[in-house]
C-alpha positions in Angstrom: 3.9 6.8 17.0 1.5 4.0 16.0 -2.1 5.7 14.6 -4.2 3.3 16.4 -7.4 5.8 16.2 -6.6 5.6 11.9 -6.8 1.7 11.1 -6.4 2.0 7.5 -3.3 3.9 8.1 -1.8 1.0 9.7 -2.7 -1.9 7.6 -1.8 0.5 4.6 1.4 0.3 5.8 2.1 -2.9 6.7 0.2 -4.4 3.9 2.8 -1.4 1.6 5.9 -3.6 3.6 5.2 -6.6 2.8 4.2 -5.9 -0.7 7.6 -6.5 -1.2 7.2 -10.8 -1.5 7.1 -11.7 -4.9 3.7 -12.3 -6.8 1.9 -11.4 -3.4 2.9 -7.8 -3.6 0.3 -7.5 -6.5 -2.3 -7.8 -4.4 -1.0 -6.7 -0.9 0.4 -3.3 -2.9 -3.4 -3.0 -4.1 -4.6 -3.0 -0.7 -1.8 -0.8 0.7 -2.7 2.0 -1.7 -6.1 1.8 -1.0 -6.2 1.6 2.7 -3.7 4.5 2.4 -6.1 6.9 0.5 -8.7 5.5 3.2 -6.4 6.7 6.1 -5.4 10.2 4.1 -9.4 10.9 4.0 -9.8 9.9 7.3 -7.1 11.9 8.7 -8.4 14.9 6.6 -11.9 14.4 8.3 -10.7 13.9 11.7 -7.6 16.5 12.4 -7.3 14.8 15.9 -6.2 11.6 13.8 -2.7 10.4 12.8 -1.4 8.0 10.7 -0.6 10.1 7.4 2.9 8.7 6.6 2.0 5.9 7.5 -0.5 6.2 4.6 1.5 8.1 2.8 3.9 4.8 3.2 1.6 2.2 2.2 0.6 4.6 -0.5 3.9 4.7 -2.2 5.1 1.4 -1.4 1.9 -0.5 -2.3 2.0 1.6 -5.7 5.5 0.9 -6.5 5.6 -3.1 -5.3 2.7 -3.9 -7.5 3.4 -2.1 -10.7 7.1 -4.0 -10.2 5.1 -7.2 -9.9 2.9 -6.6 -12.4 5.7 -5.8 -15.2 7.8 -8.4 -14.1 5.0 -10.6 -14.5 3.8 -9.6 -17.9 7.2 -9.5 -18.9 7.5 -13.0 -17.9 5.0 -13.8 -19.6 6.0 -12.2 -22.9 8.9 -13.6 -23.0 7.6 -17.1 -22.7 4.6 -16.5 -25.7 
């Protein structure tokens, strides 16, 4: 079931999918967790709504793709300074 009435929902979790590309995932697994908060405070507003795994998705998904980037980065990093 796609939660077209909960738009932050949705792009949480595609943005949480493709958080998954390297480098990009920083950023797109920001905006995942963020629209999926969105879409969890939406769908607690408006009972009517759906879309909370697919926040719940882009939640975890957006979290766990941009810490990954994020140390593999600085790691990177470390080891080159």
């Amino acid at each position: 079931v796609i939660p077209y009435k909960n738009w932050p929902a949705l792009v949480a979790y595609y943005l949480g999918l493709f958080a998954v590309i390297p480098m990009l995932g920083i950023l797109l697994g920001i905006a995942a967790f963020i629209l999926g908060i969105a879409g969890l405070r939406k769908r607690k507003q408006h009972p009517a709504v759906k879309g909370a795994v697919h926040a719940w998705i882009g939640i975890i998904c957006g979290a766990f793709f941009a810490a990954l980037w994020i140390l593999l980065l600085v790691g990177m990093i470390a080891s080159h300074g």
